[in-house]
N, C-alpha and C positions, 0 to 999 in steps of 0.2 A: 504494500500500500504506500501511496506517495504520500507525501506531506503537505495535507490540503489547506495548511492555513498558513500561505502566503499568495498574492506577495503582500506588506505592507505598505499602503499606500493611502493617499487624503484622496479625497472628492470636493470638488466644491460644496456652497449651501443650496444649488437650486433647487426646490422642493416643484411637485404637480400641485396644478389648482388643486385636485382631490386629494392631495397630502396636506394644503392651508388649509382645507375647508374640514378637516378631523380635527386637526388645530387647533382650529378656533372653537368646537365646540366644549362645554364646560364639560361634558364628560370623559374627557380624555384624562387618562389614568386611573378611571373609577370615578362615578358617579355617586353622590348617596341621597336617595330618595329615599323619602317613608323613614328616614332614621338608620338606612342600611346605606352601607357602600356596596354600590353592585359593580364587580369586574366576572369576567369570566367563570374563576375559582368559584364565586357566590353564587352565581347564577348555576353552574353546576350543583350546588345542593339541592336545588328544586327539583325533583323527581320526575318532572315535565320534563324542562331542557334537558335532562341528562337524559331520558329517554327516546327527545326527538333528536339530540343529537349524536347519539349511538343508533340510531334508526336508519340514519343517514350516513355517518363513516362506515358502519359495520358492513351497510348494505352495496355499498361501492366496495370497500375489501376485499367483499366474499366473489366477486368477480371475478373470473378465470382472464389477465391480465397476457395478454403476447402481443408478440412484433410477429407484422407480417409483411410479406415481399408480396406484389404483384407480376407473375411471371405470364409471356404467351407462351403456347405449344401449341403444334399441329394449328395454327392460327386462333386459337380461344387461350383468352387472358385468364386466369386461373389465380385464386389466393394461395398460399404455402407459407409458414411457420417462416419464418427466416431465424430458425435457430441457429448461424452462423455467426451473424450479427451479435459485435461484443454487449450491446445493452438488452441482448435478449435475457438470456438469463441475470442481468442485473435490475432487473423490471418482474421477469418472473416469479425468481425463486428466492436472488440473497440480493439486495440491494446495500447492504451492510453485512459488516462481520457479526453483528448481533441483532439484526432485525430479518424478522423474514419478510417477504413480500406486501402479504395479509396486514401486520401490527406497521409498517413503514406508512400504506396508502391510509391505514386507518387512522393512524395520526396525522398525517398530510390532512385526509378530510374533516377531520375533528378543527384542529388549526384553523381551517378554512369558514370553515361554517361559524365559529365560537369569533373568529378574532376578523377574518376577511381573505386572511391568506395562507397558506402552506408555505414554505422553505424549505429549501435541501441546497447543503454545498455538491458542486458538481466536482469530483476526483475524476481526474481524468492520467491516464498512464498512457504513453505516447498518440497522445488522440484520443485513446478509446474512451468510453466511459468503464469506469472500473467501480466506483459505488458514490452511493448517495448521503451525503451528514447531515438528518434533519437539526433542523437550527429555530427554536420559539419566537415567532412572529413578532413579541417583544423586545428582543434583539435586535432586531431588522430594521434601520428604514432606509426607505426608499429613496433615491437621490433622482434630479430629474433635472436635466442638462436643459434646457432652451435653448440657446445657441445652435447645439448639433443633433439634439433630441435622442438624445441617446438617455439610455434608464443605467443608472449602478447601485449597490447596495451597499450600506457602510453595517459592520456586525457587530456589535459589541458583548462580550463573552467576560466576565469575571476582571472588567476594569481595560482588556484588551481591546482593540480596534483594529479591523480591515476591512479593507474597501475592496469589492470583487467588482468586476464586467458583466453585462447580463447574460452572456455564452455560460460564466461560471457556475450559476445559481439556478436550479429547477424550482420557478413560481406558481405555485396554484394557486391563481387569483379569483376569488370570489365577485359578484357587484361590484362597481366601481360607478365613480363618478367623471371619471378620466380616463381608462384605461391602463392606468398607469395603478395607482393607489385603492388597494380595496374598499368598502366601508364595514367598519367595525359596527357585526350585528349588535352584539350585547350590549355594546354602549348607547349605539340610537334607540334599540328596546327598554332603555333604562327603568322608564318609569312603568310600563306593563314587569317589566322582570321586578321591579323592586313592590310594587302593588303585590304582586301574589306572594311575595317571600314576608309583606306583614300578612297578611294572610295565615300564611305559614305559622308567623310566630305567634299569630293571636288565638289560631286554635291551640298551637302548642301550649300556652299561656292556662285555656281554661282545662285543657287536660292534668294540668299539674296540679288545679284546682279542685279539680273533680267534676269539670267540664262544666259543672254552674253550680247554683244551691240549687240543692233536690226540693227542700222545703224552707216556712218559717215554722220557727218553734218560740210559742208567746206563752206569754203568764196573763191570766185573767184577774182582775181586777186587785194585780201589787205592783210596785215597782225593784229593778235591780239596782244594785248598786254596779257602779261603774266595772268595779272588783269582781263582784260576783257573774254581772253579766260576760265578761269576759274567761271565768271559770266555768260556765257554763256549755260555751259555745266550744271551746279548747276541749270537753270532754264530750260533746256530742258530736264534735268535727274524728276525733280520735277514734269515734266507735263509728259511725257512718257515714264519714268522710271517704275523700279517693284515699285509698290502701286500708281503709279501718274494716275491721271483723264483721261489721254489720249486722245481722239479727234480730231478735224481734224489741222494738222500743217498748217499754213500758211508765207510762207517764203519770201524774199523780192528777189530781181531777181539778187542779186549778191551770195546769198546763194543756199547749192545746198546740198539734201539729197540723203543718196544711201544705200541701204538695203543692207542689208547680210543676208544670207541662210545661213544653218545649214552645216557646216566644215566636211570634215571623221573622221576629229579627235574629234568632237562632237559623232560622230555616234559609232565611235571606244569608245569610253566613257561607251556609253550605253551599249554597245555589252559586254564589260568589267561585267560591273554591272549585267550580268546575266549572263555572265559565273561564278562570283563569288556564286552566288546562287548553280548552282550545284557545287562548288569546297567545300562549305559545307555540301551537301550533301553526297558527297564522305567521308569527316572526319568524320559526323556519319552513313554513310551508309543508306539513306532515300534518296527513289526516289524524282526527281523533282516535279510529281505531286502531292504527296504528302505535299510539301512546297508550294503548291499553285502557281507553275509555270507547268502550260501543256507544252506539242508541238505542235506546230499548224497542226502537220499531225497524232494526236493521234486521235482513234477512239475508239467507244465503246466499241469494241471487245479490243483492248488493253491495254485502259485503266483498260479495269477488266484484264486486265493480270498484268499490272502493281501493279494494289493492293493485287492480291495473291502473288506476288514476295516479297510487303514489308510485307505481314503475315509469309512469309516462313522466309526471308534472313535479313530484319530488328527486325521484334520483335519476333521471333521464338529461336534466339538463347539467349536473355535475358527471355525469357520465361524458360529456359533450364537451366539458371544460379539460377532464380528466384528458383524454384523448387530446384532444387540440394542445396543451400543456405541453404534454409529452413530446409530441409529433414538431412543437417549436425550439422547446429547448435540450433535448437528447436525440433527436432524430433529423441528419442532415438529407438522407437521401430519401430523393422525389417515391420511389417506390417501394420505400420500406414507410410503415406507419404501426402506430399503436392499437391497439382495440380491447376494449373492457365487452367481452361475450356475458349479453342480456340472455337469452335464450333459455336460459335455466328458471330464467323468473317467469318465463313466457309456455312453461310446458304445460301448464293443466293435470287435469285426471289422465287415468291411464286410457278411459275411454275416448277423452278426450285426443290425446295424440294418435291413438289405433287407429280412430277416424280420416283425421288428419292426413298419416302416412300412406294406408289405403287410398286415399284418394290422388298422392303423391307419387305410390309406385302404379298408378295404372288403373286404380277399381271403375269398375263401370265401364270400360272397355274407351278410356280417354286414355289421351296421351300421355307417360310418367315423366314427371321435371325433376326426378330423384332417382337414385339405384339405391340396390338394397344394402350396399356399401355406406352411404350416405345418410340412410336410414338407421343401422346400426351406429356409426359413428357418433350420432346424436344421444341415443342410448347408453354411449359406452360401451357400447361392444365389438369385439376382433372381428375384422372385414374376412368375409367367407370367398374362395376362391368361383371366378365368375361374377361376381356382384357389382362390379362395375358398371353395367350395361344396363343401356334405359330397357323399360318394359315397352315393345310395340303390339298393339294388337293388330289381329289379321284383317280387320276392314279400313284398316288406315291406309293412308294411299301411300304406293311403294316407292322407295327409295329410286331412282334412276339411274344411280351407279352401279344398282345392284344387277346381276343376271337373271336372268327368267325363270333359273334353275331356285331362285333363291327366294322368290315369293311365291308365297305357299298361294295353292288352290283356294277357290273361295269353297265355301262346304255347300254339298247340293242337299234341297230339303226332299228326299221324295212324296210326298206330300202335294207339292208346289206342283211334282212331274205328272202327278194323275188327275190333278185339278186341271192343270193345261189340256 
């Protein structure tokens, strides 16, 4: 492994419009609404964010991630693995000496989503790409030349500083307002993320309390003393309080107990607490069911509408970044490119595909746009010898290069011979 952290070098101060305009807003560095300071860290205790935002890295991750070469043959342009290619397997399989493929893209899209951008030092050994050094988006900024428009990044690491070239750096750039400079979700969310985390603290609050008073307990017609009423309440919070033994009360006939029932404004509470749910859903665009909140009048049929909505409209369009990312800053040649394979999210039932592939190799006596090579391959399974070859059936009209010997007869009905 080379030695990826030179050279040392300054950069000017030119900043992108969309590097002033994070600037200037009062949230940069942590914001603190409601009494909370929200940066990333905090906003990750909400069990929302941290849901929608593991919904989203994990779900790009789990990706089956290659490089592919575009080759012709026999005149059809054909896809192939370009497992020769040095960044093939450093995109695949080890990206680093301690990350695997999987945990690298997963913090890249976490990065991404939580702060606006991914980073990774680019190591390169005579040219090639040889691995990736993720580096914390709060490390990083972005420098933005005007003059020659050229992007550089200045890094600062434990008091250290270097300034890399944009060849140097693989950027996963989230939103932007310039194309240069991300925006920082959790900071413009500040005040929805910091609203549900009091939320948070306020149910947590009455849980510690025993989530309300259950009842009042009065004396009829005496008074307490200051002293007493407060020995009173200490010993009946003690026995039927949150953590107390509870049991059956026994009261003397001048005291007098009276429940209380659950307030609107209790109800309104809760109601709150799961609107908050999708209001983070909305900031990173993930269905509710997917944060493990249904609707009670979803069904099966919509449900599976629901999760093709979040393959299309949540992770489709970092699938889109993901690739284009790649393809700009690890990939120089026009016919090699990246690709994160959807198709797995895209499989269905099993009846569902049987259908499908049947209708692929041929069923109905239609043309096949698949062999049964192709067809296994999607399954994972070893190509059977022969299977290469499209399916043609006998009333399709014959090849022309073929010989006469080579299109079969059409079948006679005798039927047809005695009716004539």
């Amino acid at each position: 492994m080379a030695n990826w952290w030179a050279p040392w070098t300054w950069f000017g101060e030119g900043r992108s419009h969309g590097d002033n305009f994070i600037r200037n807003l009062s949230l940069t560095g942590g914001a603190q609404r409601h009494g909370i300071i929200v940066t990333e860290h905090t906003a990750l205790q909400l069990s929302s964010v941290l849901c929608a935002v593991r919904v989203i890295s994990e779900g790009v991750a789990q990706l089956p991630l290659k490089v592919y070469r575009d080759e012709v043959k026999d005149g059809q342009r054909s896809r192939v693995p370009a497992k020769e290619h040095p960044a093939y397997n450093v995109l695949h399989r080890r990206p680093n000496s301690w990350m695997t493929s999987f945990e690298w893209r997963e913090l890249m899209t976490m990065h991404a989503v939580l702060l606006g951008s991914g980073f990774s030092i680019i190591n390169r050994v005579n040219g090639n790409v040889d691995e990736l050094i993720p580096v914390h988006p709060g490390a990083v900024e972005t420098l933005f030349d005007p003059a020659s428009n050229t992007v550089r990044y200045r890094i600062t690491i434990n008091g250290k500083q270097a300034t890399y070239d944009r060849d140097e750096i693989f950027h996963l750039r989230g939103p932007s307002m310039d194309g240069v400079t991300a925006l920082p979700i959790v900071r413009l969310a500040a005040e929805a993320i910091g609203l549900a985390q009091s939320l948070e603290n306020a149910q947590s609050n009455l849980s510690l309390n025993g989530g309300r008073p259950s009842g009042i307990l009065s004396l009829e017609g005496g008074n307490l003393s200051p002293e007493r009423r407060s020995e009173v309440a200490a010993a009946w919070k003690e026995q039927f309080g949150a953590g107390g033994k509870g049991g059956t009360a026994v009261l003397e006939a001048a005291w007098k107990y009276q429940a209380m029932t659950m307030t609107a404004v209790d109800q309104q509470h809760l109601e709150s607490r799961r609107m908050q749910v999708e209001e983070m859903g909305r900031i990173f665009r993930v269905q509710p069911i997917m944060m493990m909140q249904s609707d009670k009048a979803a069904t099966y049929a919509s449900a599976e509408q629901m999760f093709l909505t979040h393959i299309i409209h949540t992770l489709g369009p970092w699938v889109d970044r993901w690739e284009n990312a790649l393809d700009r800053d690890l990939l120089d040649d026009e016919d090699v490119y990246a690709h994160l394979e959807m198709k797995g999210f895209m499989r269905g039932s099993a009846t569902e595909r049987s259908q499908y592939f049947s209708r692929a190799l041929g069923s109905g006596g239609a043309p096949a746009w698949m062999t049964q090579n192709e067809v296994r391959g999607l399954e994972e399974l070893d190509p059977l010898p022969g299977g290469d070859e499209l399916f043609r059936p006998s009333n399709s009209e014959p090849n022309p290069e073929a010989s006469d010997e080579e299109i079969p007869p059409a079948p006679v009905n005798e039927d047809d011979d005695e009716r004539a």
